[in-house]
Residue, then its C-alpha position, 0 to 999 in steps of 0.5 A: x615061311x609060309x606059316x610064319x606068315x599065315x600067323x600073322x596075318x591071322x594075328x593081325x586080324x584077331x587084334x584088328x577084330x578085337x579092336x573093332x569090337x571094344x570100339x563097338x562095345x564103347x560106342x553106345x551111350x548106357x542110359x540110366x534106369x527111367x524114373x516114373x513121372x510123378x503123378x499129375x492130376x491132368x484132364x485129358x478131356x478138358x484138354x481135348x475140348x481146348x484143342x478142338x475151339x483152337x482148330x475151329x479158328x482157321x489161322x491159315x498162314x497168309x502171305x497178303x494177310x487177309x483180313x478173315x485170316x486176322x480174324x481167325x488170329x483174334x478169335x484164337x487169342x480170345x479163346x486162349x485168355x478164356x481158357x487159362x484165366x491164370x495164364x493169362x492173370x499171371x503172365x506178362x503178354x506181348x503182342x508182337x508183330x501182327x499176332x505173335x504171342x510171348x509170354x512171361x512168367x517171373x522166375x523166383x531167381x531172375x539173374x538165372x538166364x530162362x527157359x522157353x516154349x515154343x509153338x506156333x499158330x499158323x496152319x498150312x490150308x487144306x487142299x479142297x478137293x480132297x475134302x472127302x478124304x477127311x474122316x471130319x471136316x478139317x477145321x471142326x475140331x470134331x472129336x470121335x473115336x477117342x481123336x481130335x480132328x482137324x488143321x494144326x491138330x498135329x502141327x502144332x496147335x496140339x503143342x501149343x495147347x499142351x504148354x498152356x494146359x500144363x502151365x495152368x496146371x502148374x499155377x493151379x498147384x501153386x509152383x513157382x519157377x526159379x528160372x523165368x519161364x517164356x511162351x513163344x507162339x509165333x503166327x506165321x512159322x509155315x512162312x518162315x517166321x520172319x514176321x513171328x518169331x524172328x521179331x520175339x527174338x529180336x525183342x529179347x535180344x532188345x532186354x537183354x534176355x539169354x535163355x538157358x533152354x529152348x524146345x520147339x517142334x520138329x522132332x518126335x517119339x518115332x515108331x517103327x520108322x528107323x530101319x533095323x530099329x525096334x519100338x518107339x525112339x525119342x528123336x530130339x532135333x539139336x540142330x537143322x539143316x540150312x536153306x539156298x535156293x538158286x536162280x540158274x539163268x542163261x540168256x540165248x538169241x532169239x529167232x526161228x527154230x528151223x535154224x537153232x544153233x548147237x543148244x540153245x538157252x534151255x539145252x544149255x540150262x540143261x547141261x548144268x543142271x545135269x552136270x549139278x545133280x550127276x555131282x552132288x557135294x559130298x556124303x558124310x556118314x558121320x553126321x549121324x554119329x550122335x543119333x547112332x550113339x543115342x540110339x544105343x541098344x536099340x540098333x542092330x549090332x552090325x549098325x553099331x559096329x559100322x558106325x563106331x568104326x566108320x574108318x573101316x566102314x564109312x565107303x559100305x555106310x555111304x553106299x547103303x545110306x546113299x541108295x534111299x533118297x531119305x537117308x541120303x538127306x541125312x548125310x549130305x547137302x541135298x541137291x533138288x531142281x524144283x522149277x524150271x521156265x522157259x521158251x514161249x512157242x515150239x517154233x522160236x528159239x527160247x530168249x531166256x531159260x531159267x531154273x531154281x535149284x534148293x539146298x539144303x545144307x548139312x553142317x559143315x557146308x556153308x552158303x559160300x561153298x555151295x556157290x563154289x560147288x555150283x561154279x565148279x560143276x557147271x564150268x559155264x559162264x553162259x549160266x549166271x547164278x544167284x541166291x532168290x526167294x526170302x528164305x536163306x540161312x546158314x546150317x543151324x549150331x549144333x546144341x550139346x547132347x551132353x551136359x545137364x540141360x539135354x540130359x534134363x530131357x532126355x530123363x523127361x522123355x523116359x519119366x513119361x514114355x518109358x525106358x525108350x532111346x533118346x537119339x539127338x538128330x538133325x532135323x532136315x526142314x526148317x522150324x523157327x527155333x533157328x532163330x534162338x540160336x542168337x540168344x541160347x546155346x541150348x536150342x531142342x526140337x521135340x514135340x511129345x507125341x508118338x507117332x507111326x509112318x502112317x502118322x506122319x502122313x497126315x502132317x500138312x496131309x489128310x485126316x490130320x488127328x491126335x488122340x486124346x490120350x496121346x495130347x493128355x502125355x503131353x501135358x504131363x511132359x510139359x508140366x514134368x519139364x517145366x518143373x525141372x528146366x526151371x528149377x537151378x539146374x547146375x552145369 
């Protein structure tokens, strides 16, 4: 009796480890072979020099709107008509808003919905005192060492030089779209885009346009910065998160400290906000499925085999993504208390206590239910809640990474940087693209450059630089996806 049931626990196990391995086996995404770029005569130097002129004109983001600040916007718009005449000779421009720039190049084929470009030309301003920790002055554009330095170099004027560069390139060599191609340069995406973006979007919908594709920043070639994951991965942003900030307030009696009651406004504040980061809303590991199907190869086999059978592995999946606060973001709608107020003297008991709370919703959780999660954890009707701040928005739509669009870039990235994965991910901050989702189903964040953990620090950092070589890949990339984005892509 005993070996009878040795045999078939032993059998049920051999089966359920052979299931387990064909779904391991079957997880993965094959790329295809990656086919060469076709080679683009692209001056690299010229390139270089144009981001340079472009950083020297200080396009600080700017609440009041200053008038150094619109100055700084002219002088850009200036610079950027000198430097690609052609652009500028054969393109519709539209001013819109204050400084916003949207550009349009007839397609041969106008009834094919278009292709758009993004890029944005506002920067976040650099911190004086840590001014000798720039190698360059931050707003020289000084070039040294095979680098171009300064504010927006890597966020992301070095885009908006890159489509330009390959656009003039393309007009240069005589091309003609098939599609309608659109440049989108908003002025104020560190804001939030509600005056630049949100405004070309709202233009657009005005004439009608629906666009086919649309790539902006936000997600990169990343080095070394995936655990377990060797060489570069093209990590392509098919969606983001969304935004709710919370005003958490309780009102208490005001009077004198020798007589407090059992908590006052701030301990009662205190409590709830305890009680919401002790019970965040809950962890989904699947929400990474489609990078970990992207990634392919290229992850470890255990991670592999984890994901592709997150029915037995998602409890040990969670527990490990949960313990580093980075990939925890990726996997659940993370919970952050960012400010707290209240109480005026040590010895009078606080009339009011405050704090905001910032979500930032994973897909599949909703505003609604974030209020609802909030309301079921603090079970207080002392603390009153509600939404603040300009900024609240739903997760974006998730855009497909399958069909001939995605695999359009996927096919890009790989002709121009090689036999890299290319992984769809979620992109836990903001961008403007977010916007477009109203006009195009097909909305990529991606920024062409390579870059290392080292790198990323820089961004909205110190020593913000791009080398000349890196912003001379990105031009081809640009000049090989026009090209193929704007031909009759079927599907």
């Amino acid at each position: 009796m005993l070996t009878t049931i040795l045999i078939i626990v032993l059998v049920a196990f051999l089966f359920l480890l052979a299931f387990v391995l064909l779904r391991t086996l079957s997880f993965a995404r094959q790329l295809p072979p990656a086919e060469p770029a076709p080679e683009e005569a692209v001056d690299s130097a010229a390139a270089a020099e144009h981001l340079a002129e472009a950083v020297r004109c200080q396009t600080i983001s700017s609440l009041d709107g200053n008038a150094q600040n619109a100055d700084a916007f002219r002088a850009l718009h200036a610079a950027l008509e000198r430097m690609y005449p052609r652009v500028h000779q054969h393109f519709e421009r539209q001013v819109i808003g204050s400084f916003s720039l949207l550009y349009r190049w007839q397609g041969a084929q106008p009834e094919l919905p278009g292709v758009l470009f993004m890029a944005h030309q506002d920067v976040v301003p650099v911190d004086e005192a840590a001014l000798e920790k720039w190698d360059q002055p931050p707003f020289s554009g000084a070039i040294h060492d095979g680098f171009i330095y300064g504010r927006g170099t890597l966020d992301c004027k070095h885009q908006l030089i890159a489509v330009l560069e390959a656009v003039e390139h393309l007009l240069g060599a005589g091309f003609q779209p098939q599609r309608t191609v659109y440049l989108a340069f908003g002025d104020d995406e560190e804001l939030g885009g509600y005056q630049g973006t949100q405004a070309i979007v709202q233009h657009l919908q005005s004439q009608g346009v629906r666009l086919r594709a649309v790539l902006d920043e936000g997600g990169i070639l990343a080095e070394g910065m995936l655990p377990g994951v060797k060489g570069a991965t093209a990590l392509v942003g098919i969606g983001e998160k969304g935004y709710l900030t919370l005003e958490l307030k309780v009102e208490g009696a005001p009077g004198h400290s020798s007589t407090p009651p059992q908590h006052t406004a701030i301990g009662v504040l205190a409590k709830a906000i305890a009680h919401l980061e002790a019970n965040p809303l809950p962890a989904r590991p699947s929400a990474m499925l489609p990078m970990m199907r992207g990634l392919g190869g290229a992850a470890p086999f255990l991670m592999q085999m984890a994901f592709a059978n997150l029915w037995l592995f998602g409890g040990l999946v969670k527990r490990i993504m949960l313990r580093n606060p980075k990939t925890a973001a990726t996997i659940r709608t993370t919970t952050a208390v960012t400010v707290i107020n209240g109480g005026i003297r040590d010895n009078v008991l606080p009339a009011e206590a405050k704090a905001h709370v910032n979500f930032r919703l994973l897909p599949g959780d909703s505003i609604a239910r974030v209020c609802e999660h909030v309301r079921a954890m603090i079970k207080d009707k002392q603390v009153r809640f509600e939404p603040v701040g300009p900024t609240i928005a739903e997760a974006s739509p998730l855009s497909p990474d399958r069909g001939a669009v995605f695999e359009t870039l996927s096919r890009t990235v790989r002709s121009v940087f090689g036999a890299l994965p290319v992984a769809p991910f979620l992109v836990l901050g903001m961008t403007d693209s977010r916007y477009y989702t109203a006009i195009c189903d097909h909305v990529y964040r991606l920024s062409p450059v390579l870059l290392t953990a080292a790198d990323m620090e820089r961004v909205h950092g110190n020593n913000e630089r791009i080398s000349i070589a890196a912003l001379g890949k990105m031009v081809q990339f640009y000049v090989l996806l026009i090209r193929r984005w704007a031909a009759d892509m079927e599907q």
